[in-house]
PyMOL Python script that loads the backbone (N, CA, C, O; Angstrom):
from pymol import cmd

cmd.read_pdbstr("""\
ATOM      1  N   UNK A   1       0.809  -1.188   0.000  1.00  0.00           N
ATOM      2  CA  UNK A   1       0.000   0.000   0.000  1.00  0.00           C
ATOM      3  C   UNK A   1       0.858   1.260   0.000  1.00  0.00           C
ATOM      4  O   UNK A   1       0.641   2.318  -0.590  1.00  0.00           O
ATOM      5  N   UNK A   2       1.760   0.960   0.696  1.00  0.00           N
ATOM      6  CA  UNK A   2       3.008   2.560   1.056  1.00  0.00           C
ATOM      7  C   UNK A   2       3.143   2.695   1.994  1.00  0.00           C
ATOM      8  O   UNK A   2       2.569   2.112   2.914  1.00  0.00           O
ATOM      9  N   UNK A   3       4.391   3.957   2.088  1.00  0.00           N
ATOM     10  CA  UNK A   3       4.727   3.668   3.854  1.00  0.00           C
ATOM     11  C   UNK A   3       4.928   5.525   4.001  1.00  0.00           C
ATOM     12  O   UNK A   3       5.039   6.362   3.106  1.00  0.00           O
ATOM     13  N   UNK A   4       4.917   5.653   5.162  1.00  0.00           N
ATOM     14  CA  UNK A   4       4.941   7.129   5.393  1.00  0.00           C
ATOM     15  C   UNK A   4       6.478   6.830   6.194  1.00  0.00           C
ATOM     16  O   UNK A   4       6.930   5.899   6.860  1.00  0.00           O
ATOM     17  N   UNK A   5       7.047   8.314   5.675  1.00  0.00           N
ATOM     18  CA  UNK A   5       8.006   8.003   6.095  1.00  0.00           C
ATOM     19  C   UNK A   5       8.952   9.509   6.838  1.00  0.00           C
ATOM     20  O   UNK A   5       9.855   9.888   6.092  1.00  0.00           O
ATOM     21  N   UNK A   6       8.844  10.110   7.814  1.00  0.00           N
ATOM     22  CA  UNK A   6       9.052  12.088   8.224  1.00  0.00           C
ATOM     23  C   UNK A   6      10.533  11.925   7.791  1.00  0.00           C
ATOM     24  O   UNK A   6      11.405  11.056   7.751  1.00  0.00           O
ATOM     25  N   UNK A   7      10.324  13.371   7.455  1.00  0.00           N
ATOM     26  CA  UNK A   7      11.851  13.731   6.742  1.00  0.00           C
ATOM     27  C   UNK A   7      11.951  14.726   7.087  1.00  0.00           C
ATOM     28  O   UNK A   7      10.894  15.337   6.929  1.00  0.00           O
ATOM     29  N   UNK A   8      12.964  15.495   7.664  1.00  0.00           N
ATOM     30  CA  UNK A   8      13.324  16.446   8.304  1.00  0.00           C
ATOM     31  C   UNK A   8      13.378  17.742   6.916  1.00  0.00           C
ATOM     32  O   UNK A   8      13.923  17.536   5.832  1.00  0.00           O
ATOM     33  N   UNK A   9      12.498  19.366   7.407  1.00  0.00           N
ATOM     34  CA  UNK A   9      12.385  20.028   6.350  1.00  0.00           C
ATOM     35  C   UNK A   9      13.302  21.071   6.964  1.00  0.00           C
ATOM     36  O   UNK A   9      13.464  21.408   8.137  1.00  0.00           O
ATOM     37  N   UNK A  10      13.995  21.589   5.546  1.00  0.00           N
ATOM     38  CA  UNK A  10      15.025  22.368   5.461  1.00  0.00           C
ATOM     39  C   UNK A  10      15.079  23.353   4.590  1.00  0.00           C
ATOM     40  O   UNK A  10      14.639  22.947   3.514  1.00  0.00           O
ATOM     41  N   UNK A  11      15.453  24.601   4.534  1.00  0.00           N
ATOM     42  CA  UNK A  11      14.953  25.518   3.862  1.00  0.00           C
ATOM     43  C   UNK A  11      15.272  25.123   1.839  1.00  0.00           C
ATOM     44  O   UNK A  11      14.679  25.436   0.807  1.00  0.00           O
ATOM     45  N   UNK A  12      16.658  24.213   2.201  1.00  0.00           N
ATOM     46  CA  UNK A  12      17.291  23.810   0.779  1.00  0.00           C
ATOM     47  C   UNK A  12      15.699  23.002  -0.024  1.00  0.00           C
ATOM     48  O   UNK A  12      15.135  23.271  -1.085  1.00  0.00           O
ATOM     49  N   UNK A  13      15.318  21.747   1.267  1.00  0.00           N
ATOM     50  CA  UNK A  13      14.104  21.464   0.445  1.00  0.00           C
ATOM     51  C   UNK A  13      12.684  22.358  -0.114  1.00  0.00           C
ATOM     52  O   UNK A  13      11.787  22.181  -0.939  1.00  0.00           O
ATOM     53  N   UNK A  14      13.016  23.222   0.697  1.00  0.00           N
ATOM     54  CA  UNK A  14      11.583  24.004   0.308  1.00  0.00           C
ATOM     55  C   UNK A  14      11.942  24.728  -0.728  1.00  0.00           C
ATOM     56  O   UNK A  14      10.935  24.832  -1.429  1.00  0.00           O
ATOM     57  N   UNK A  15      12.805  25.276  -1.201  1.00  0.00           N
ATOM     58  CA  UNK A  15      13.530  25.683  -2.018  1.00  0.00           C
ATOM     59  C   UNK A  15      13.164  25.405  -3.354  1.00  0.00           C
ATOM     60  O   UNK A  15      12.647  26.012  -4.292  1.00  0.00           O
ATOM     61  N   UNK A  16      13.761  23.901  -3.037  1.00  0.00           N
ATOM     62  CA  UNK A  16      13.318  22.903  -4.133  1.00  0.00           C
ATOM     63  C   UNK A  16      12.315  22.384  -4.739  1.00  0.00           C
ATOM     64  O   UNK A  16      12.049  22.277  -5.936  1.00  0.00           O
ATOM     65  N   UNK A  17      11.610  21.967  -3.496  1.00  0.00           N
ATOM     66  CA  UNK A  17      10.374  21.764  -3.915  1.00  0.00           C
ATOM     67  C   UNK A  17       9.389  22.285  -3.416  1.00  0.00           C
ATOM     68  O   UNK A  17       8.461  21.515  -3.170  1.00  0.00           O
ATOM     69  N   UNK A  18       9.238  23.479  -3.141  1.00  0.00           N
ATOM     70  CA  UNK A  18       7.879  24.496  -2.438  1.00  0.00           C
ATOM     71  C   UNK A  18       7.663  24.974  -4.197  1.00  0.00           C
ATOM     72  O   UNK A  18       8.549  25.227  -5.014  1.00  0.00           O
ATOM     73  N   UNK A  19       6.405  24.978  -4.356  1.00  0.00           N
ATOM     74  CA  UNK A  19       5.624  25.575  -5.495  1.00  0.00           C
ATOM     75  C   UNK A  19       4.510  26.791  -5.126  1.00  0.00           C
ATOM     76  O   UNK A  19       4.130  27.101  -3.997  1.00  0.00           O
ATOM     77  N   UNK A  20       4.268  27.144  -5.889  1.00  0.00           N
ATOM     78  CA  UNK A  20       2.745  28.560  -5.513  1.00  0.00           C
ATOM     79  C   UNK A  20       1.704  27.399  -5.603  1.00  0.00           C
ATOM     80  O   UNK A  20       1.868  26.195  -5.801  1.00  0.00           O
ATOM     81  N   UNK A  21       0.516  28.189  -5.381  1.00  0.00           N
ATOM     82  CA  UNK A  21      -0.713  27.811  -5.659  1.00  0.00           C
ATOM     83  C   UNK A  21      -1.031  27.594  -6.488  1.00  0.00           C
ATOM     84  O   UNK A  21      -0.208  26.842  -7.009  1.00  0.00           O
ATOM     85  N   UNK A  22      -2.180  27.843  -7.387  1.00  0.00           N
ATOM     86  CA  UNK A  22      -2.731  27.707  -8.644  1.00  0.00           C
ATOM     87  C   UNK A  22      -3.819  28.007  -8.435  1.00  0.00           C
ATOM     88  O   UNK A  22      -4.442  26.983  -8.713  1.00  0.00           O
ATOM     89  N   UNK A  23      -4.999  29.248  -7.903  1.00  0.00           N
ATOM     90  CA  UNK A  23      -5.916  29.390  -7.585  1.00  0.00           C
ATOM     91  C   UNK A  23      -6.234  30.597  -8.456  1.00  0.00           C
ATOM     92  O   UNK A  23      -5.323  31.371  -8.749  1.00  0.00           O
ATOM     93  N   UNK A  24      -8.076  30.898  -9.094  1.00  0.00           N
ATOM     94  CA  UNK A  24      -8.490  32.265  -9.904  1.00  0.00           C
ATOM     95  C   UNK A  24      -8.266  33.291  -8.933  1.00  0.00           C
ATOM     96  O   UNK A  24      -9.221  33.679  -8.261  1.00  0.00           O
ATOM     97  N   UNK A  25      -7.239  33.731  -8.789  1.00  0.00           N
ATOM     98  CA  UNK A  25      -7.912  34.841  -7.923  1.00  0.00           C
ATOM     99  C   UNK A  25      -7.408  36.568  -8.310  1.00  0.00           C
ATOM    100  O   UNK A  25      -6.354  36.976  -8.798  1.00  0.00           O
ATOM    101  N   UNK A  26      -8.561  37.266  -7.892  1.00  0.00           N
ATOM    102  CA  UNK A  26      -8.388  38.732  -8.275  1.00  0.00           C
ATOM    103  C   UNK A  26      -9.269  38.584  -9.831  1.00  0.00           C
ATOM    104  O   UNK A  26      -9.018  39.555 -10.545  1.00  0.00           O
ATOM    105  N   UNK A  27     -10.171  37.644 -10.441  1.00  0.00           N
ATOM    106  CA  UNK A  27     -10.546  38.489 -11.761  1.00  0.00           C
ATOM    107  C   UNK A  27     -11.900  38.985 -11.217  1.00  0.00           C
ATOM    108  O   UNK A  27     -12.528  39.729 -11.970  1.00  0.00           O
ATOM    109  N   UNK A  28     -12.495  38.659  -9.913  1.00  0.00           N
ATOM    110  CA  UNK A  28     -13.772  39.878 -10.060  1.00  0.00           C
ATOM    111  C   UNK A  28     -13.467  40.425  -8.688  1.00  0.00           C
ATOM    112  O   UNK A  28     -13.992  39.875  -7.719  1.00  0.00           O
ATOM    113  N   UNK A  29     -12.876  41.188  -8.563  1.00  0.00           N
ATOM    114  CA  UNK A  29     -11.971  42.054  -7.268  1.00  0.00           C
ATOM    115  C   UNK A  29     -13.237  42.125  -6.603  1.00  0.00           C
ATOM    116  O   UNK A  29     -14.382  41.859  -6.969  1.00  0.00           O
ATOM    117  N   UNK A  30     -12.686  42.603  -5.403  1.00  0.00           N
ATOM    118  CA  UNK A  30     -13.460  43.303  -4.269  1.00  0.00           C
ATOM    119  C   UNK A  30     -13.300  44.763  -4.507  1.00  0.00           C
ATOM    120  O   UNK A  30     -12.308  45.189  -5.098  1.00  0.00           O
ATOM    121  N   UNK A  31     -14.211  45.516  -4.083  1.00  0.00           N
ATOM    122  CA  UNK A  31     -13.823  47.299  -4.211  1.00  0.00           C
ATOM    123  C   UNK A  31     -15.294  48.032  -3.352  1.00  0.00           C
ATOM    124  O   UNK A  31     -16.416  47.559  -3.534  1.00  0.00           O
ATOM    125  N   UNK A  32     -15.173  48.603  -2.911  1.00  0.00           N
ATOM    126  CA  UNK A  32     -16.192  49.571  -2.606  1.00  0.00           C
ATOM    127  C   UNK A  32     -16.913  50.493  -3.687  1.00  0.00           C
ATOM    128  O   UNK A  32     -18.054  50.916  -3.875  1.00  0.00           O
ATOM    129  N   UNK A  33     -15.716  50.586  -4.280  1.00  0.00           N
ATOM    130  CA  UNK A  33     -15.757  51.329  -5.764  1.00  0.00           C
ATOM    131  C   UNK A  33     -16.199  50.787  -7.034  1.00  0.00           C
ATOM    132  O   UNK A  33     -15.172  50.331  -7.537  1.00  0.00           O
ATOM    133  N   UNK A  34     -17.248  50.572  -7.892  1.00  0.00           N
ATOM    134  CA  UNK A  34     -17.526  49.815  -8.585  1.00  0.00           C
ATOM    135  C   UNK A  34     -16.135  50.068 -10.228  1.00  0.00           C
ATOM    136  O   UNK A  34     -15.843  49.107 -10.941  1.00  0.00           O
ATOM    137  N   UNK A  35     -15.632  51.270 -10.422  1.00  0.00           N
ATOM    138  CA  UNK A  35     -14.557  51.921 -11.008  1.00  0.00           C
ATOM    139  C   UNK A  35     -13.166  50.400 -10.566  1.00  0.00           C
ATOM    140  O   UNK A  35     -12.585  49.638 -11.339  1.00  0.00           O
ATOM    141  N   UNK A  36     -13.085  50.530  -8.881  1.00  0.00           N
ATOM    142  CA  UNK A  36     -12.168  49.563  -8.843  1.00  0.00           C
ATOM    143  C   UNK A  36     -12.045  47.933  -8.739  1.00  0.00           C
ATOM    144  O   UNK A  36     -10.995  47.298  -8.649  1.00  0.00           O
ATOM    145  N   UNK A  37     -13.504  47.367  -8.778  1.00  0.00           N
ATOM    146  CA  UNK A  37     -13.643  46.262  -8.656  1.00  0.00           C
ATOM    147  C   UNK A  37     -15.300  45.693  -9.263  1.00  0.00           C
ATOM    148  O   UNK A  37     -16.164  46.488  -9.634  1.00  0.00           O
ATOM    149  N   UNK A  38     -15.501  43.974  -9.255  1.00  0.00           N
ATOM    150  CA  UNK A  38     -16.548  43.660  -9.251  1.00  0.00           C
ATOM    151  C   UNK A  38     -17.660  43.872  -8.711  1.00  0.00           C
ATOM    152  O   UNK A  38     -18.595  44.488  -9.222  1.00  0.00           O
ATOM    153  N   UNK A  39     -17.621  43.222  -7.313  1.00  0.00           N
ATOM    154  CA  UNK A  39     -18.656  43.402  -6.279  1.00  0.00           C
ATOM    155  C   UNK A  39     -18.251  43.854  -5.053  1.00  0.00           C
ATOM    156  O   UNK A  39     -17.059  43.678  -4.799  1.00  0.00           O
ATOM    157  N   UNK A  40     -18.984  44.435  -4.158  1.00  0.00           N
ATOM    158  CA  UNK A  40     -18.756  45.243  -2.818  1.00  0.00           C
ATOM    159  C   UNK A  40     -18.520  44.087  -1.655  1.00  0.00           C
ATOM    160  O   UNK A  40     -18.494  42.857  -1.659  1.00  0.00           O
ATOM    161  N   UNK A  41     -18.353  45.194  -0.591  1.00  0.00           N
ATOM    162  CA  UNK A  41     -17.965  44.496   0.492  1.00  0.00           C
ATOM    163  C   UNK A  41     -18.760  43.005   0.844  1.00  0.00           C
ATOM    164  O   UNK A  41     -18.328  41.877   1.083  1.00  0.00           O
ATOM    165  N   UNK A  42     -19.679  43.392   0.783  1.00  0.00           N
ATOM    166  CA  UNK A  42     -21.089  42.152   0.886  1.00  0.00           C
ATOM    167  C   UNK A  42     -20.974  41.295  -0.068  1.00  0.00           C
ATOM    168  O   UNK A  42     -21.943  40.600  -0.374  1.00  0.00           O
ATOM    169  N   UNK A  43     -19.808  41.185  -0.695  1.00  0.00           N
ATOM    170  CA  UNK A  43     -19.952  40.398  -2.422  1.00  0.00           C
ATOM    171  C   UNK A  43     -21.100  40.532  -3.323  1.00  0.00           C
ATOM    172  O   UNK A  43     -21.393  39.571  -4.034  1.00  0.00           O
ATOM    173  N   UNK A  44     -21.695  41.475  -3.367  1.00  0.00           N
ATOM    174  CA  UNK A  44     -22.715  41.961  -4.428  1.00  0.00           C
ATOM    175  C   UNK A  44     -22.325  42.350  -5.286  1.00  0.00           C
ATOM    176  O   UNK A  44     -21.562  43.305  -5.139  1.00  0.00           O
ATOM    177  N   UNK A  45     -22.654  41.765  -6.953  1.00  0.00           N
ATOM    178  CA  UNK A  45     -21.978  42.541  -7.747  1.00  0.00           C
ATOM    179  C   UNK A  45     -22.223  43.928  -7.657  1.00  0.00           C
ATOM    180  O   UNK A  45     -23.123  44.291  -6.899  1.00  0.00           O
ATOM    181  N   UNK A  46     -21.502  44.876  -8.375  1.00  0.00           N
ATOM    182  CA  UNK A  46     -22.185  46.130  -8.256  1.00  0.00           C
ATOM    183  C   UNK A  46     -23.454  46.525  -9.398  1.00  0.00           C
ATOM    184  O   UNK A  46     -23.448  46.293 -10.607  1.00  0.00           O
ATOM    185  N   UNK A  47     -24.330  47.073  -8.729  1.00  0.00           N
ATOM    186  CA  UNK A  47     -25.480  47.485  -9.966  1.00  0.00           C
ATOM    187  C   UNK A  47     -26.248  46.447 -10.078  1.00  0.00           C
ATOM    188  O   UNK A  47     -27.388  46.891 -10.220  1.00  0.00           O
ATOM    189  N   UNK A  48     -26.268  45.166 -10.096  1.00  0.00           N
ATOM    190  CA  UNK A  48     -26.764  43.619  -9.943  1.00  0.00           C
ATOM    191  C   UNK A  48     -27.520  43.811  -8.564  1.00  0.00           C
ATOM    192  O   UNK A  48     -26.868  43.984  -7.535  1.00  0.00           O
ATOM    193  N   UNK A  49     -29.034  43.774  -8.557  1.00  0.00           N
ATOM    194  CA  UNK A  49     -29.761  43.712  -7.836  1.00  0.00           C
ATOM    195  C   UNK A  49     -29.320  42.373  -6.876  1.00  0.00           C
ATOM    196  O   UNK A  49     -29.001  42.584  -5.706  1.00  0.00           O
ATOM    197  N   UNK A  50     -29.318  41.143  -7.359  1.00  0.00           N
ATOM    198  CA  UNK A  50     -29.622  39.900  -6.513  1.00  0.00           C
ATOM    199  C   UNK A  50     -28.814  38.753  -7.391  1.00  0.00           C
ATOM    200  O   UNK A  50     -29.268  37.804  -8.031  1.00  0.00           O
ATOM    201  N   UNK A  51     -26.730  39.418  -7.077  1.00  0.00           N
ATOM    202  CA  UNK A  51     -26.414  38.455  -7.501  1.00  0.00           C
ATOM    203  C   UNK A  51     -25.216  38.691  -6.771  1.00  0.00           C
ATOM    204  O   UNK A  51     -24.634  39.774  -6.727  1.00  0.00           O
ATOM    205  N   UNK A  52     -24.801  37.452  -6.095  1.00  0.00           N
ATOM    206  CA  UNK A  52     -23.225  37.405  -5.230  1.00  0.00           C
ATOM    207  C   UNK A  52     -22.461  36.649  -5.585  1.00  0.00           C
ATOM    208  O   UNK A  52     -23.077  35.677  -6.022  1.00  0.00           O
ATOM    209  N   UNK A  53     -21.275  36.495  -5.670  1.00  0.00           N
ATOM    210  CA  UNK A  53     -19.974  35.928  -5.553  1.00  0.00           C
ATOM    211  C   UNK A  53     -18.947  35.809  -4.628  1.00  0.00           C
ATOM    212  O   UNK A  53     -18.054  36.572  -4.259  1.00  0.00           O
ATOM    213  N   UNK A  54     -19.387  34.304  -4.240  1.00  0.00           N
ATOM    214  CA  UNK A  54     -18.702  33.635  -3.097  1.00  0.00           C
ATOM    215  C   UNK A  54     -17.477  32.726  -3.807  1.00  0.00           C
ATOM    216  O   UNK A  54     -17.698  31.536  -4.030  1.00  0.00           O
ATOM    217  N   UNK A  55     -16.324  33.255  -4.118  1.00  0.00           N
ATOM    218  CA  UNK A  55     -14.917  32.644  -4.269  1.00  0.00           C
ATOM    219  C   UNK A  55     -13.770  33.962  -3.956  1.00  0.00           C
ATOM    220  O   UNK A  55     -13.919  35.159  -3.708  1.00  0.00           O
ATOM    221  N   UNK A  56     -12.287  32.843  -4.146  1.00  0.00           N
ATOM    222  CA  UNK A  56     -11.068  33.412  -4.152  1.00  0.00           C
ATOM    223  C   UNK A  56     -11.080  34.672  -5.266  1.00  0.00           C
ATOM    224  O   UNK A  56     -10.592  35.730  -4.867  1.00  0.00           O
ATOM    225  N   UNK A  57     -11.690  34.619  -6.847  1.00  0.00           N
ATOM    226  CA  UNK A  57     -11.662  35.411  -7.084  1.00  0.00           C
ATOM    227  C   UNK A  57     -12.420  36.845  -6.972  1.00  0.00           C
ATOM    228  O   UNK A  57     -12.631  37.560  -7.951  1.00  0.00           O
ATOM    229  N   UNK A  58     -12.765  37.134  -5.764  1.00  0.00           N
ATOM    230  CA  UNK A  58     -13.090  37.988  -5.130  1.00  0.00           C
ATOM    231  C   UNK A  58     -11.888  38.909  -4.321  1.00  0.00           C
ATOM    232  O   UNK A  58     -11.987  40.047  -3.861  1.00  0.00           O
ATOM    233  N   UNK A  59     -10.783  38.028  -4.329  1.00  0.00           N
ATOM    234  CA  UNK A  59      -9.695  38.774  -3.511  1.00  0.00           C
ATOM    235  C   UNK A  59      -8.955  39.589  -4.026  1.00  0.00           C
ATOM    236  O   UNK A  59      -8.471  39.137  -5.064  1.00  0.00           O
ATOM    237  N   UNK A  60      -8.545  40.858  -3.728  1.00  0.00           N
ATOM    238  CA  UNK A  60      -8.021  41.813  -4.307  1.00  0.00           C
ATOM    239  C   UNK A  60      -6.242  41.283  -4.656  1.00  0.00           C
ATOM    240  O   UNK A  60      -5.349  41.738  -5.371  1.00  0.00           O
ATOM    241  N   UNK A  61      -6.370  40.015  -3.653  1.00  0.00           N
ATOM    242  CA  UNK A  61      -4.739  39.795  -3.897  1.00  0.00           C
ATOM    243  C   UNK A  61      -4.538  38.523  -3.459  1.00  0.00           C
ATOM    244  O   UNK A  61      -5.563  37.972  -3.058  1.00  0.00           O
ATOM    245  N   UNK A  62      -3.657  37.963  -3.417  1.00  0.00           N
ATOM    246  CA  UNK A  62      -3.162  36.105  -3.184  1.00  0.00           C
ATOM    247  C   UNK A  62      -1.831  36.266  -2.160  1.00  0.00           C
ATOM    248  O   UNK A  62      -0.734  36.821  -2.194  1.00  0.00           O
ATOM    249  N   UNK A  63      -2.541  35.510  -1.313  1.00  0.00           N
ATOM    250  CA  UNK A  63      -1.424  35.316   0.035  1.00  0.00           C
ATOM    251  C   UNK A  63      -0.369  33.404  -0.661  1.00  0.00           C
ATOM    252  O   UNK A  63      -0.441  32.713  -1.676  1.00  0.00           O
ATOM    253  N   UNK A  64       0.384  33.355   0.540  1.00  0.00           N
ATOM    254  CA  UNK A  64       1.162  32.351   0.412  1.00  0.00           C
ATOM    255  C   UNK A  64       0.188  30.787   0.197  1.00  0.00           C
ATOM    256  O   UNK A  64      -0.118  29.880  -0.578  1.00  0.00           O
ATOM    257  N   UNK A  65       0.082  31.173   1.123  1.00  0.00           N
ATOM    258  CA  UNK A  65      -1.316  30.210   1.983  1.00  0.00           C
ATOM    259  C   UNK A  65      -2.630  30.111   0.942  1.00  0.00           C
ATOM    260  O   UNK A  65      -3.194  31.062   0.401  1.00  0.00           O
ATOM    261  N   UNK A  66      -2.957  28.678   0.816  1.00  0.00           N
ATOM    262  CA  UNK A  66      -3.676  28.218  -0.012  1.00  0.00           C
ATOM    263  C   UNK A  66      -5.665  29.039   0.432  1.00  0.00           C
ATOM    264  O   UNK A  66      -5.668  29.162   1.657  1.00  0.00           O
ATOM    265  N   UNK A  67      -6.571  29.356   0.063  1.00  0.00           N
ATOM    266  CA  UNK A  67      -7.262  30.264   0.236  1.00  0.00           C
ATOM    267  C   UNK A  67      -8.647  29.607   0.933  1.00  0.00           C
ATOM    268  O   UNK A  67      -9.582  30.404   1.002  1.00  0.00           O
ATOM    269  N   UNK A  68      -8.879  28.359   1.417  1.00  0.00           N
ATOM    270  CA  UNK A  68      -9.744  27.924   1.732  1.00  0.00           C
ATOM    271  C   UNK A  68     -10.737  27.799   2.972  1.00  0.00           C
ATOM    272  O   UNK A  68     -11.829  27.300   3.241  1.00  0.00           O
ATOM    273  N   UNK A  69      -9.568  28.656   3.659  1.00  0.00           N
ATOM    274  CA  UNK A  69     -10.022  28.859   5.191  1.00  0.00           C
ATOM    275  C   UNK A  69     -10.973  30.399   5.207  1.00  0.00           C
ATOM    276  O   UNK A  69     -12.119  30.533   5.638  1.00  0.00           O
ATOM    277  N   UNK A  70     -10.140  31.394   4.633  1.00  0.00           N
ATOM    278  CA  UNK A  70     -10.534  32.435   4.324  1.00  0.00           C
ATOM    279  C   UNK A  70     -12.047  32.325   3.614  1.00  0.00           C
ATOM    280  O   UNK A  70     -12.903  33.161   3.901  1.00  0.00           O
ATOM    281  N   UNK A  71     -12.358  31.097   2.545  1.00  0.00           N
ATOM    282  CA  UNK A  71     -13.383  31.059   1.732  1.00  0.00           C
ATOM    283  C   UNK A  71     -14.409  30.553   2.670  1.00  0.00           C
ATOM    284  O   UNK A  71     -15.554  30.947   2.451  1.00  0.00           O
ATOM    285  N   UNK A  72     -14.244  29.841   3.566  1.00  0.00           N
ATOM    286  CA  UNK A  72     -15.312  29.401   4.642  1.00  0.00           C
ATOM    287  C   UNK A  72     -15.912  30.462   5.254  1.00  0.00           C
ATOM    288  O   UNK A  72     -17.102  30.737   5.107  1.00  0.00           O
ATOM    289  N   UNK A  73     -14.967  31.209   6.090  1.00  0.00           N
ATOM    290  CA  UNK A  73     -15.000  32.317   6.658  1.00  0.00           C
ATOM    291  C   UNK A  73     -15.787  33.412   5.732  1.00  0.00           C
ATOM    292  O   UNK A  73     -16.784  33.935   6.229  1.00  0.00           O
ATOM    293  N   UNK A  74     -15.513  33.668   4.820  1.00  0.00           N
ATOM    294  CA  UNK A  74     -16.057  34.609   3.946  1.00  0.00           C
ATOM    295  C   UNK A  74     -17.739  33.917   3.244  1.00  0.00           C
ATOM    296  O   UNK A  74     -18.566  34.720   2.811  1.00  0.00           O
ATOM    297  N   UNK A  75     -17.909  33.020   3.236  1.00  0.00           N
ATOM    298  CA  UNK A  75     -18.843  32.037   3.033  1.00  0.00           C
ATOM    299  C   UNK A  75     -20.210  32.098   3.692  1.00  0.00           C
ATOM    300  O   UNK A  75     -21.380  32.293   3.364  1.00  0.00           O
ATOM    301  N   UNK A  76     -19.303  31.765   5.077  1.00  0.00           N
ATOM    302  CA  UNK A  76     -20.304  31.977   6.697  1.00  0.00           C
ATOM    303  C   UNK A  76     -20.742  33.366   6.644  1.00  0.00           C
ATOM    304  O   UNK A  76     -21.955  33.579   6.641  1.00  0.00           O
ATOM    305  N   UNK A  77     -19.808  34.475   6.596  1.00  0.00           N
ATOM    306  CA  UNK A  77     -20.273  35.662   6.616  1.00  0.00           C
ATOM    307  C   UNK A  77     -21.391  36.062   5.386  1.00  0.00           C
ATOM    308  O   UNK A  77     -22.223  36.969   5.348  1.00  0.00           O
ATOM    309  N   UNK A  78     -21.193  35.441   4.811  1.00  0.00           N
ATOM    310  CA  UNK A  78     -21.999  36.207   2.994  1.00  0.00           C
ATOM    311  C   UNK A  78     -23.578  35.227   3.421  1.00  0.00           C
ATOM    312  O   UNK A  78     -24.607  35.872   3.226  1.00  0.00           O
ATOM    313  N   UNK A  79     -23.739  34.015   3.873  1.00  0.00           N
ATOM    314  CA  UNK A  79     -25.113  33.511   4.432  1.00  0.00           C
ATOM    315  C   UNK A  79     -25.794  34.063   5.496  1.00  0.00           C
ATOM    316  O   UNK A  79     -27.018  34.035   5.627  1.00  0.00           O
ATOM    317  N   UNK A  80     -24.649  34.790   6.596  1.00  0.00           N
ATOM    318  CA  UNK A  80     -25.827  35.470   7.466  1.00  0.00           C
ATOM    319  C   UNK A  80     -26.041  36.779   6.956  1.00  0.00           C
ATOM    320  O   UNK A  80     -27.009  37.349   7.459  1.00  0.00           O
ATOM    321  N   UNK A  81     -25.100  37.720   5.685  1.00  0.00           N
ATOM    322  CA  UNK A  81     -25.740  38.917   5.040  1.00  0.00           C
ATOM    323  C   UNK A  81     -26.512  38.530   4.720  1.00  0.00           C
ATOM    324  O   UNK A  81     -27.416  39.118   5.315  1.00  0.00           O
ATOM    325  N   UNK A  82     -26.982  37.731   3.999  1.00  0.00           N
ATOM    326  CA  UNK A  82     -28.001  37.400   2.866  1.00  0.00           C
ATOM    327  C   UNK A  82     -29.292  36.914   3.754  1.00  0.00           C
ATOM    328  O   UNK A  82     -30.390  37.168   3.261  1.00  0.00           O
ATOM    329  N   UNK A  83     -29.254  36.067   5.339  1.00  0.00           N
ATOM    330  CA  UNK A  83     -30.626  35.210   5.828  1.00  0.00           C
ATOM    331  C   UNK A  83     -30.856  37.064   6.520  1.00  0.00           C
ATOM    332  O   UNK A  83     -32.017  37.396   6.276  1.00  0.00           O
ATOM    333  N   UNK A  84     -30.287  37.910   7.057  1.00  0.00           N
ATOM    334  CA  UNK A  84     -30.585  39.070   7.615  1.00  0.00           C
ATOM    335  C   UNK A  84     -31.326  39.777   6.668  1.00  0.00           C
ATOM    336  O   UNK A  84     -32.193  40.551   7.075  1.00  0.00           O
ATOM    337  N   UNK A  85     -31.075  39.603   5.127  1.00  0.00           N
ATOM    338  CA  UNK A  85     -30.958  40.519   4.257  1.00  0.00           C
ATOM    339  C   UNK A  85     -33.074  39.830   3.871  1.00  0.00           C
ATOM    340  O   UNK A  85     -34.038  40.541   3.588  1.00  0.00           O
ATOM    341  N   UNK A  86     -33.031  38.415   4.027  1.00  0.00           N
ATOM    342  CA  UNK A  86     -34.414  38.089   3.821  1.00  0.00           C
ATOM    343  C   UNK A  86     -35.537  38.007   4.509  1.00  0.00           C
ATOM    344  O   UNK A  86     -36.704  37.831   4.158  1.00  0.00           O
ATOM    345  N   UNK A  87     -34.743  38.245   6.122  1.00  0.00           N
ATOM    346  CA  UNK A  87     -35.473  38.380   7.334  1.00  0.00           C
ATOM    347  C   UNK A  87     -35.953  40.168   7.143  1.00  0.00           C
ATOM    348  O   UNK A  87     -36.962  40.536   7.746  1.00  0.00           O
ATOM    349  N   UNK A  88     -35.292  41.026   6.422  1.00  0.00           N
ATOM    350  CA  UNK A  88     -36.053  42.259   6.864  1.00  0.00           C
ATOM    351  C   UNK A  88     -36.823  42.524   5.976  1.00  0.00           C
ATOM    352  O   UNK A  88     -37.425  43.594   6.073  1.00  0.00           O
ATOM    353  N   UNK A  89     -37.165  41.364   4.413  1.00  0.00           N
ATOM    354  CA  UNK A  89     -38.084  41.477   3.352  1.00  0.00           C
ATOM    355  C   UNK A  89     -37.285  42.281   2.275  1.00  0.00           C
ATOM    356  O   UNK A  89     -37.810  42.559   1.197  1.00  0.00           O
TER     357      UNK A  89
END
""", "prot")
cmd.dss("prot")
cmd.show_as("cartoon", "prot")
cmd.util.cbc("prot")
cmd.orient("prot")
């Protein structure tokens, strides 16, 4: 089946073999400003009555760190805008 096997990490290996990500991110920005981005703080597009965007490419920029924690987080937040947003009609 395979065997696991710890190997001591060293900056030479990361070096070597540390790669980026590969994630969309930044083609429908965040902005307050519809001039500087897609959709607003709330992920609403701008001008788009009743349409959001919940991903990475929402981020104005790309950290080291793979983006999935942030997307939960941002996720959770964009469902209670939206159940608040149907609770006041």
């Amino acid at each position: 089946m395979g065997r696991f096997e710890l190997e001591e990490i060293t900056m030479a290996k990361m070096r070597e073999r540390g790669m980026g990500h590969f994630h969309h991110i930044g083609t429908t920005r965040m902005s307050a400003d519809p001039k500087d981005g897609v959709v607003d703080p709330n992920l609403k597009v701008h001008d788009v009555g009743n349409l959001y965007i919940a991903g990475s490419s929402v981020f104005p920029t790309a950290g080291q760190s793979g983006p999935t924690m942030m997307l939960i987080g941002m996720a959770y937040r964009l469902a209670g805008h939206v159940s608040d947003k149907l609770a006041r009609g």
